[in-house]
N, C-alpha and C positions, 0 to 999 in steps of 0.2 A: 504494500500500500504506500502511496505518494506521503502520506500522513506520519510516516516513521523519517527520522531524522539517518542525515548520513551516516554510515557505519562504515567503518575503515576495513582496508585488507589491511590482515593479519603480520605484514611483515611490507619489506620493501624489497627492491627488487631482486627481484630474487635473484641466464645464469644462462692467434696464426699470423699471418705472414710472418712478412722480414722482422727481427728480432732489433735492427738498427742497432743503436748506439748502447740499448737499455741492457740491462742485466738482470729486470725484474720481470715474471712474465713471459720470459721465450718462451716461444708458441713453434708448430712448425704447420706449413701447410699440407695437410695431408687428405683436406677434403673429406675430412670426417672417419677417415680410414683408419684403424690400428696402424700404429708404427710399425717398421720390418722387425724381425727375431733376431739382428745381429747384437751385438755389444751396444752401437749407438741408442739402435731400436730399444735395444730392454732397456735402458737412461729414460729414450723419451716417453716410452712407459710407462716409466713409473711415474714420472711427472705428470704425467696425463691421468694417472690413477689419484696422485695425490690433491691435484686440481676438482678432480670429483669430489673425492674424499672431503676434503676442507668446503668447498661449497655447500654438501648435503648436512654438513655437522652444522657449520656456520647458519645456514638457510633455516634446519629445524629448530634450534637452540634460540633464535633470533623471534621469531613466530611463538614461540613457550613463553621466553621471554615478554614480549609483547602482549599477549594473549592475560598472562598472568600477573605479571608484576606491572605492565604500562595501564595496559585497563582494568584490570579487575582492581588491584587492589592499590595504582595510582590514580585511577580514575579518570586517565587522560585519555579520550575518546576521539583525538585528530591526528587520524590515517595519513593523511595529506601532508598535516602539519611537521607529523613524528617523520615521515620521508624529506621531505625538503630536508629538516635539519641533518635529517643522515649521509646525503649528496654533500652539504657546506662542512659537515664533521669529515668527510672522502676528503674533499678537496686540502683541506688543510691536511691530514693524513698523507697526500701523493705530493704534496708540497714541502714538507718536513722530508720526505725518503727522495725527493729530485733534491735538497739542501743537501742532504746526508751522503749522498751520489751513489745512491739504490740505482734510478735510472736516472736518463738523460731525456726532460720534456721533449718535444720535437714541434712544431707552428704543424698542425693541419688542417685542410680546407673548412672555414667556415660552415659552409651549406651543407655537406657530409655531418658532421660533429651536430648540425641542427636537425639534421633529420632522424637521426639515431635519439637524443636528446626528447624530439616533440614525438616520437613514436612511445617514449617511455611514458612522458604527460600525459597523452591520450589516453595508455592504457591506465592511469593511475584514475584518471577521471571516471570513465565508465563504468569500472571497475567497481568505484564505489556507487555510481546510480544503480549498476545492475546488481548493487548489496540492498540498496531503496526499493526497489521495484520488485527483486525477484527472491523467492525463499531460497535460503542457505544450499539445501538440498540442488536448484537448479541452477544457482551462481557455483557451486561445484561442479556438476555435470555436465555444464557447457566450458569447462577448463579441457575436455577433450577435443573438442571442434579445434583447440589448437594444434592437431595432428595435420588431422586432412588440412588446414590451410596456411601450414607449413609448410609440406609437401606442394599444393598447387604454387604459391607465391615462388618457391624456391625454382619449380619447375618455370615459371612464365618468367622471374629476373632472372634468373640464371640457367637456364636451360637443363638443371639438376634431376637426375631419373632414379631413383631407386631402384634394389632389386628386389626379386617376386618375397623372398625369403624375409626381410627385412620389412616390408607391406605387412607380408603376413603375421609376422612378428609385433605390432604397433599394433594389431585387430587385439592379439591376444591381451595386450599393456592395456589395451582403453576399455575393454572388456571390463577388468581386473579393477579398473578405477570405478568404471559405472558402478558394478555391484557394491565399492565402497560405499561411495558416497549417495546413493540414490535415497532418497525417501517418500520422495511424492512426485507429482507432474504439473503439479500446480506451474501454470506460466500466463504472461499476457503479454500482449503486443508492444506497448513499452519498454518493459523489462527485457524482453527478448532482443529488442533492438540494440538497448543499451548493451547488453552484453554479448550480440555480434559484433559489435567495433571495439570491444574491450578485447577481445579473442584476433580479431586484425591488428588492433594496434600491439598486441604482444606477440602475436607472431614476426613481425617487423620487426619490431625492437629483437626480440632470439636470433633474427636471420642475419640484422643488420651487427650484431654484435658479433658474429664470426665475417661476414663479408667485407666490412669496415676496419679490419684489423687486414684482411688479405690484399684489398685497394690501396688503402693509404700505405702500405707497409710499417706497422707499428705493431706494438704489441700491448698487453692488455693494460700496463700503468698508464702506458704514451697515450692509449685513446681515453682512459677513465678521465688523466689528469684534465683534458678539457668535457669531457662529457659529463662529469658532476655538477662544475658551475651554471654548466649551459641549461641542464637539468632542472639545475634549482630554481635557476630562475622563472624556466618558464612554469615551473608550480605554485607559483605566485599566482596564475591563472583559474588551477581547480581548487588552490587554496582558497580564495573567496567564495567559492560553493559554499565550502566543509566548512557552515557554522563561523566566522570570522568572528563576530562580536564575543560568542561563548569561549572561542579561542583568546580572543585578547582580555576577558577577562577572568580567566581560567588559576582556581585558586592553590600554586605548587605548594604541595607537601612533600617531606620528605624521601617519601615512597618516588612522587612520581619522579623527582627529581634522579633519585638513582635508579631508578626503571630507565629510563633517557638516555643516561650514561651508559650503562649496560648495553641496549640498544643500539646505541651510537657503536659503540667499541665493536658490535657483532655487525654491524651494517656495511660497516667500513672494508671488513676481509668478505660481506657475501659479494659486494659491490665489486672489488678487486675478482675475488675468487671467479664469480660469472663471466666477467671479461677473459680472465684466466684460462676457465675450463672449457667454454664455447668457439675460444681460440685456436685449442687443441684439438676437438671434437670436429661436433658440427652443431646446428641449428637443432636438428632432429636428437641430436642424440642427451642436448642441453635439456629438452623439452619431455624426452624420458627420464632425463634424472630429475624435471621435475614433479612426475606422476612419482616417484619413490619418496621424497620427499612427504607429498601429501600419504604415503604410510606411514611412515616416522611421524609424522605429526599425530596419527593418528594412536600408533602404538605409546609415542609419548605422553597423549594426554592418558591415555587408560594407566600409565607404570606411574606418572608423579600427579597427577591431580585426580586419578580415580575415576577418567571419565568413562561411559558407559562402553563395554565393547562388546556387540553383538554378532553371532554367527554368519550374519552377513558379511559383516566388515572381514569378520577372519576370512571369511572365502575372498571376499576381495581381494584381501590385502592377500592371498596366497596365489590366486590368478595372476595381481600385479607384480609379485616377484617372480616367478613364471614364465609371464611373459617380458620382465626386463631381460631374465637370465637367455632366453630363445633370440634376444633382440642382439645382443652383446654377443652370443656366436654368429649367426646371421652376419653380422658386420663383421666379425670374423676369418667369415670364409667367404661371404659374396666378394666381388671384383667391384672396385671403386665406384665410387656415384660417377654419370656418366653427364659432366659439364661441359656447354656453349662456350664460348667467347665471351668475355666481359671487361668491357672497355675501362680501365683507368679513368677514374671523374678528372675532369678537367682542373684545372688550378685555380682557387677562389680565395679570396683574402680571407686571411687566418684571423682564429679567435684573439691571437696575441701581438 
């Protein structure tokens, strides 16, 4: 119902090329492929393991956090708000480690860095209209739709095919999720809308956070360190949605004060970690570790806050690891996605 005030997602955002100058972040392009099995390969293996690794802990820890200690018992109820500040808390974080000479900034094209940037806003907006509009239940279950229109986008920019094995594999992952989270079918027109372009603008942002590291040749600090500010700012936009006056007179108490903190400190490595692991990967394969994720979250609430866990959700949650583990052979052993031509964006005056 229109009548309920905004409610925030649960967390913020959640997740290659040339490595240049940086030393934080090598990526390699490998088009979403496993690395070879040589000496180099098992290295960038492992990195590419540890990039998951540190996102999924990062992502589910960050969502607990939030979930329990920003809202429940700080009381701070601004989705929007609590991300902006998590982008300006990155930027300073990527600005300390380019001081420190973790890596070496690099100027990259304005227009690029704003599309990656207003693809993130978008999703952060709708995101939360289609928390207004539509029940919990269906604002989960349309977090699938980000499959197939991953796949279509990838396939129409970039001429990307996947294989039969790999398809088939994703049926069984979104399967695994439905049965999680499904609870009813309740939906309307509005709500459905809102969270068709919350499901576009986050597929964008998945596709463009591996694409935009392989164009510009940067790697995952070189793009975050301008992609947070740019970020932030433009959420100054959905941020006047989400309650502005209740936000600006919003009374900090102790709790929420180090709810914030905490937050902040985990936002900072999922922010980095996403760029990190999607670099490595692909679009598709970011988008599976974040169906695992929504298990974690879900195992986590039943192991530290008691929440309900019904025989569905275990079958879910047993389908979704199932079908991650079928998805991760599949990539495996299928032969690379099969990529068009994709032109280099032109040169456009840098953020800096």
């Amino acid at each position: 119902g229109g009548a309920r005030g905004l409610r925030s997602p649960l967390g913020s955002a959640m997740g290659g090329g040339n490595p240049g100058a940086s030393t934080v972040g090598d990526s390699d392009d490998n088009d979403g492929k496993p690395p070879s099995k040589d000496a180099g390969g098992r290295s960038s293996t492992s990195r590419t393991a540890v990039s998951i690794t540190v996102n999924v802990i990062a992502s589910v820890s960050l969502i607990l956090v939030n979930k329990r200690l920003v809202f429940d018992l700080g009381g701070f109820h601004f989705g929007t708000a609590l991300t902006l500040i998590h982008f300006l808390w990155t930027f300073l974080v990527c600005n300390f480690c380019a001081w420190g000479g973790l890596f070496e900034p690099r100027r990259l094209p304005l227009l690029e860095v704003m599309k990656i940037s207003a693809a993130f806003c978008g999703y952060i907006l709708f995101q939360n209209m289609s928390l207004v509009y539509n029940s919990v239940s269906f604002y989960q279950v349309m977090k699938i739709a980000n499959t197939p229109t991953i796949l279509a986008l990838e396939w129409y920019m970039y001429q990307t095919q996947q294989s039969t094995r790999v398809l088939l594999s994703l049926v069984i992952v979104c399967a695994g999720i439905f049965i999680t989270v499904f609870t009813d079918a309740s939906l309307n027109l509005v709500g459905t809308i809102h969270a068709l372009f919350a499901v576009v603008f986050n597929s964008l942002y998945t596709i463009w956070g591996k694409h935009k590291q392989d164009q510009l040749k940067c790697n995952a600090a070189q793009l975050l360190y301008w992609q947070a500010p740019t970020a932030a700012a433009l959420l100054l936009v959905p941020l006047s949605l989400d309650r502005p006056v209740e936000f600006i007179q919003f009374s900090y108490n102790s709790v929420a004060v180090l709810g914030i903190v905490v937050s902040c400190l985990m936002a900072g490595v999922v922010n980095f970690s996403f760029f990190w692991m999607v670099g490595r990967t692909s679009a598709l394969t970011a988008n599976v570790v974040g169906y695992l994720k929504t298990v974690f979250v879900f195992l986590g609430g039943f192991v530290l806050f008691r929440s309900t866990l019904t025989a569905q959700n275990v079958l879910g949650i047993t389908v979704t690891m199932l079908g991650s583990a079928v998805y991760m052979w599949a990539q495996q052993t299928s032969p690379p996605p099969q990529r068009g031509h994709v032109a280099t964006p032109p040169s456009s005056p840098s953020p800096g």
